[in-house]
N, C-alpha and C positions, 0 to 999 in steps of 0.2 A: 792074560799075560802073553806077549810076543813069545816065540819063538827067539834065541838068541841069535843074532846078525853079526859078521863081520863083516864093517866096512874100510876103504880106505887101499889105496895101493901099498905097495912092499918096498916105499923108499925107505933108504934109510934117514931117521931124524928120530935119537932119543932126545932131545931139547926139552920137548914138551911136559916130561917126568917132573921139571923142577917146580914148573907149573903148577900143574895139578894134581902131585901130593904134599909137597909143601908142608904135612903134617903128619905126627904119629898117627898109624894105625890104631885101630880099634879092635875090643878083645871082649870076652867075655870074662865075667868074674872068674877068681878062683875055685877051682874044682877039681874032679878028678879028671881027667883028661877026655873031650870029648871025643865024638868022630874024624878017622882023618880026615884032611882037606881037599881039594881039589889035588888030581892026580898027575898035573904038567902044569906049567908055568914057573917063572922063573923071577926071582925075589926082587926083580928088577920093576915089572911088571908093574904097576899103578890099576889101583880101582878107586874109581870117584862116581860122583853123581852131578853130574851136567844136561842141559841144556844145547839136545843134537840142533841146529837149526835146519828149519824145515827147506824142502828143495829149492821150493823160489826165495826162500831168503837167502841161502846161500849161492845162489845163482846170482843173487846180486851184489853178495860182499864179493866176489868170487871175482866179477867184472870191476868191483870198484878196489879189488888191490893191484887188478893191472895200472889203473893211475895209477896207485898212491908209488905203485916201484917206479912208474916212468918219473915221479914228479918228484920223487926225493933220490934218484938216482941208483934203487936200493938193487943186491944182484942176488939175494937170498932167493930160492922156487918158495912159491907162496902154498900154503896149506891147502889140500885137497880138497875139495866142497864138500865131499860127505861126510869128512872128519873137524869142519868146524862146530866150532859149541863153544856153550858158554860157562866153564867150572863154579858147580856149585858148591862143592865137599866133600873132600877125600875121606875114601876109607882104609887106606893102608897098602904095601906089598898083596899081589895074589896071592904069592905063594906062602904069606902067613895069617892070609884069612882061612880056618878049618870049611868047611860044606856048612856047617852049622852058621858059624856067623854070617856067611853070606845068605843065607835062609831068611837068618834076623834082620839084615840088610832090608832085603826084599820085604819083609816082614810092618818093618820100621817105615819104609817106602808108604805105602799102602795106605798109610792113617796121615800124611800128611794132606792138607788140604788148602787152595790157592786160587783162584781161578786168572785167567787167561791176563795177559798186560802185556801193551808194549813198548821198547827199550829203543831209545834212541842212539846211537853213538853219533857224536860230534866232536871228537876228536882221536889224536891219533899221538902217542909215543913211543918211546924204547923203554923198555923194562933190562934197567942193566944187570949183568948178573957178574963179572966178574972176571978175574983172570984172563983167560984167551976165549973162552966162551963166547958167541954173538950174543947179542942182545935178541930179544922177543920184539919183536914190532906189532903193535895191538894196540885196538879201537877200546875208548872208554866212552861212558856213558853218561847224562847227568838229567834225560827223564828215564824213569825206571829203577836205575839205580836202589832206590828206596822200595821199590818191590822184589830186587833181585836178593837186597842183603835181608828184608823180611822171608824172604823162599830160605835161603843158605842158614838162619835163626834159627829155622823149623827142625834143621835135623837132628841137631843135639839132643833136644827133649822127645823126639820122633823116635831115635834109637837107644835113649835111656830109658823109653818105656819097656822095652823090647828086651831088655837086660846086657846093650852094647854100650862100656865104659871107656873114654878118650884113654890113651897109654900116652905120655907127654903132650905138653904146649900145641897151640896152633897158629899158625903165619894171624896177620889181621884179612880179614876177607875186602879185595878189592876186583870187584867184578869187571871184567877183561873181554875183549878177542882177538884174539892171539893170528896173526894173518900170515906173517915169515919168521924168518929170523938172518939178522943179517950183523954184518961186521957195524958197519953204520949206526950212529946216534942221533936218535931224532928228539929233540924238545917235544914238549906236550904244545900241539897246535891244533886249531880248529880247520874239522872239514871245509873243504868247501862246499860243500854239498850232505848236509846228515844222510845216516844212513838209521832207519827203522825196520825192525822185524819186532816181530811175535811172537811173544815164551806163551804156546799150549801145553808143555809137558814138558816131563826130565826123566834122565835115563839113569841107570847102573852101567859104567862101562868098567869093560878090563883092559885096559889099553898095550900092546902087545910090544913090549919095548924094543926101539931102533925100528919098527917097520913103520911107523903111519897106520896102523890095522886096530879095530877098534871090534871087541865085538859087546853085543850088545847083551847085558844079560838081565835085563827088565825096563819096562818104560810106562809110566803112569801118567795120565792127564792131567791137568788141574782143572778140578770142576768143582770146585769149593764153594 
């Protein structure tokens, strides 16, 4: 197991929150009350399990969103390279996972099994969201796809074995990369150019809300 990393600069952008929790947390049965939980963080705070991309992948989405802002006129700052990824599965607020269930987290991590595949994205739209809010501007995918939502499948039964029960409903999973955010609306249109990378593994992050700051708190390969 790594060491836990924080990556990412200290701009501010909580956007990303709507993203990638999108769904109730996760809890343990009923019982008597376990161990507290972690001792800081803040209920704002988002923990999921994604898909960090690796340096020269993001070295290249990283160069191909300076097109895409030139070519669709966008003025959103484009996401950080080391905090791009690809959301696989929320698991709730930090600050109301206990130590235990992030344990079972990590736990539940462990037993899932996949091996390596790569994800094309060929095209690009806005994910609206609503009121005054910008939109998300993200790359979708349509080879890999069918391996990403077979990974994102895994976890449900991965953390029910583990003794971690869903607490309400969950969004539909549509696998994304999320690049700016910006006032701007863009139609679903094809690259000019695909972009490919390689899903070798996925991480636990806690994502540190309004900063872009990620830190890492386990990351598994897929060697399935």
């Amino acid at each position: 197991m790594l060491k836990p990393k924080i990556f990412g600069a200290r701009s501010k952008d909580p956007r990303q929150l709507s993203l990638d929790l999108g769904i109730a947390y996760l809890r343990l049965p009923s019982r008597p009350p376990s161990p507290p939980g972690p001792p800081t963080g803040r209920i704002e705070d988002p923990v999921f399990f994604a898909h960090l991309l690796a340096e020269g992948d993001a070295a290249s989405v990283s160069d191909r969103i300076i097109d895409i802002r030139y070519q669709y006129g966008l003025q959103g700052r484009p996401r950080p390279p080391r905090v791009l990824h690809i959301s696989l599965y929320a698991a709730g607020p930090y600050a109301k996972l206990s130590a235990e269930t992030l344990a079972r987290l990590k736990q539940g991590a462990e037993t899932i099994r996949a091996r390596p595949f790569k994800v094309t994205f060929d095209r690009v739209t806005s994910f609206e969201r609503g009121g005054d809010m910008a939109s998300a501007i993200v790359l979708l995918c349509s080879d890999g796809k069918d391996e990403l939502t077979e990974l994102h499948n895994a976890f449900g039964p991965a953390l029910e074995k583990v003794g971690l029960r869903r607490n309400g409903s969950r969004l539909r999973f549509k696998p994304h990369l999320t690049l700016l955010y910006d006032r701007k609306v863009i139609p679903e249109t094809p690259l000019d150019e695909p972009i490919t990378i390689t899903v070798r593994d996925f991480a636990l992050i806690h994502s540190l809300y309004g900063h872009t700051q990620y830190d890492v708190l386990g990351r598994w390969p897929l060697n399935g």
